[in-house]
C-alpha positions in Angstrom: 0.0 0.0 0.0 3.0 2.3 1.0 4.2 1.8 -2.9 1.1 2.8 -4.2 1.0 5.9 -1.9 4.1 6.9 -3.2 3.4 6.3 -6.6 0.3 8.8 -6.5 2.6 11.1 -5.1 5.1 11.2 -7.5 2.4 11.6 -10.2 1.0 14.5 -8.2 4.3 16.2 -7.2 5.6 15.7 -11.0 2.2 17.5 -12.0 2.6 20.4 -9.8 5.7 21.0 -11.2 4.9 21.3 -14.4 2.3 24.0 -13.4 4.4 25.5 -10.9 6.6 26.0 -13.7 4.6 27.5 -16.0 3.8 30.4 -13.8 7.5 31.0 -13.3 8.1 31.1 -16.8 5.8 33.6 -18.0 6.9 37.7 -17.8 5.1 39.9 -15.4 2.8 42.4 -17.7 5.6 45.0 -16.8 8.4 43.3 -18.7 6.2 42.7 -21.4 4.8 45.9 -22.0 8.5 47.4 -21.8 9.9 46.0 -25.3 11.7 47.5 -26.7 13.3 45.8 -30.2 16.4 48.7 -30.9 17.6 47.8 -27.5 17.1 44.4 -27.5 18.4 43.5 -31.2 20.0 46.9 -32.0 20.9 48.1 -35.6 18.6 47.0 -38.1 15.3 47.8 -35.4 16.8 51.6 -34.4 15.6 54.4 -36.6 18.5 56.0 -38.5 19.3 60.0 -38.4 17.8 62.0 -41.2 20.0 64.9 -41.9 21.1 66.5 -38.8 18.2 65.4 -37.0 16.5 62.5 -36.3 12.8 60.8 -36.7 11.0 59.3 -34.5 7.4 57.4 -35.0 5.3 55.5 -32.4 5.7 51.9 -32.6 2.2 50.4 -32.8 -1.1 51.2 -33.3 -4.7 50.0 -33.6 -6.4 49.7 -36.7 -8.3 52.7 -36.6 -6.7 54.1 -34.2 -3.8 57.1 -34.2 0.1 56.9 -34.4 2.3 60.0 -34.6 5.8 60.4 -35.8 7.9 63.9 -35.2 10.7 64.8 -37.9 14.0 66.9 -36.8 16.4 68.2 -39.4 14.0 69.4 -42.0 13.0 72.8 -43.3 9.7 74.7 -43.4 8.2 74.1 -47.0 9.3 70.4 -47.5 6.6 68.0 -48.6 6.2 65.4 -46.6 5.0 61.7 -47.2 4.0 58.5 -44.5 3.8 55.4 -46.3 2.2 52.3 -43.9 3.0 48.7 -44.8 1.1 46.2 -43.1 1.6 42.7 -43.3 2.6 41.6 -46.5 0.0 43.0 -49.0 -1.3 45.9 -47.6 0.5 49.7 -48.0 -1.1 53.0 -47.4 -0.2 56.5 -48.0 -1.1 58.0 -44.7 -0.1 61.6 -44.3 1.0 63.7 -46.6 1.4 67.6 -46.1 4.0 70.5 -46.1 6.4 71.1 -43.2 5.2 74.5 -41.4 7.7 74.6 -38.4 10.5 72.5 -37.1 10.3 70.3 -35.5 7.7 68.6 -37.7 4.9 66.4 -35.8 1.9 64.7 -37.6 -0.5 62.0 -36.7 -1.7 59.9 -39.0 -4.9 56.9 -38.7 -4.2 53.7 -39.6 -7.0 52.6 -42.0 -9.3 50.3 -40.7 -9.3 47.6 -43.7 -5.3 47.7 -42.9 -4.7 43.7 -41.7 -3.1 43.0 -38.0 0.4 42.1 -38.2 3.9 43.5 -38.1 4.9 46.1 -41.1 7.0 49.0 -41.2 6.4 53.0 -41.7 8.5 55.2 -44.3 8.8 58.3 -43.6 11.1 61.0 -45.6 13.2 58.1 -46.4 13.7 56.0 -43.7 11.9 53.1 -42.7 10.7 52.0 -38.8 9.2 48.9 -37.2 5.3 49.7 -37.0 2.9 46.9 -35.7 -0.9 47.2 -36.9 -2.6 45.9 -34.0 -6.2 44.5 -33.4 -8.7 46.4 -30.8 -8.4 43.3 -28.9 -6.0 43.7 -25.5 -2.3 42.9 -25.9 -0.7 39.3 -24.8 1.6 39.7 -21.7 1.5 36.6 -20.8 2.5 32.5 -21.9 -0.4 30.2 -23.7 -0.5 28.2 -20.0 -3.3 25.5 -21.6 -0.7 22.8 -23.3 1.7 23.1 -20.0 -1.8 22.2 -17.9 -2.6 19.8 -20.1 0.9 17.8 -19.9 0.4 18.2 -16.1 -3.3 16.8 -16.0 -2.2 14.1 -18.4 0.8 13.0 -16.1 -1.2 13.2 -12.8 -3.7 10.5 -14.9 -0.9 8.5 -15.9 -0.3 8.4 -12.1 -3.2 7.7 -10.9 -3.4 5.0 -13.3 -0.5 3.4 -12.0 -1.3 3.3 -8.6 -5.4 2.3 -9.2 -3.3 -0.7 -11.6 -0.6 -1.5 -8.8 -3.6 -1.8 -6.3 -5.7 -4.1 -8.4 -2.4 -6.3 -8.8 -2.2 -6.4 -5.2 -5.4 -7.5 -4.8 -5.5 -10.0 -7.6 -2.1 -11.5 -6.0 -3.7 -11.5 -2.1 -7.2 -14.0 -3.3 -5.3 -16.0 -4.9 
């Protein structure tokens, strides 16, 4: 009986700490949200200078919803054209206007028959990581379903064992 005790427990404690684990794997919202790809893979993700001054454009955006870039290093009267790629058929002239001050800020919507998915923005030349999001809330976390489900299955397996051992036990002790 002691045998089959300990081989529920095994199954169980094995089980646990596959979910145990899964918790301790996943990033806190916080690390998450904080992303950033031109620190994390450098070069080809940062935006590169313009002139003597730099670009910058927001990173993501809803469909339907507003991003903004802000241009340094250019002069009042230049034309200006925002070009949004998003996944790997759709592109989109988004802003286009003159420069009236420096620097130059505009916002721009991205259109709402624009697909979900990672694509880029051009603007006076160079090129950024833009993702076209759904409304839907952001992951932050891990998909925890297939490490509960390995867990479940091996605190079965377990239990299997030890109703199997028992029956074995018993069949052995009439006889």
């Amino acid at each position: 009986m002691a045998r089959i005790a300990r081989r529920l427990l095994a199954g169980l404690a094995i089980g646990t700490l596959f979910v145990v684990g899964t918790f301790a794997w996943s990033p806190s919202a916080a690390d998450a949200q904080g992303l950033d790809l031109c620190d994390l893979l450098g070069d080809p993700y940062c935006p590169p200078d313009v002139g003597d001054g730099t670009i910058t454009c927001s990173s993501a955006a809803p469909i339907g919803g507003t991003g903004s870039c802000q241009i340094d290093g250019v002069a009042v009267g230049d034309d200006v054209t925002a070009t949004l790629t998003c996944g790997s058929d759709y592109s989109a002239v988004v802003f286009q206007g003159t420069v009236t001050e420096v620097p130059f800020s505009f916002s721009f919507t991205v259109p709402a028959d624009a697909p979900a998915g990672s694509g880029t923005i051009s603007v006076a030349g160079a090129t950024f990581p833009f993702e076209c999001t759904s409304a839907a809330l952001a992951r932050t976390g891990t998909d925890v379903a297939p490490m509960l489900a390995i867990g479940g299955g091996l605190v079965a397996i377990g239990l299997a064992a030890a109703f199997g051992a028992r029956r074995r036990m018993q069949a052995s002790a009439v006889a």
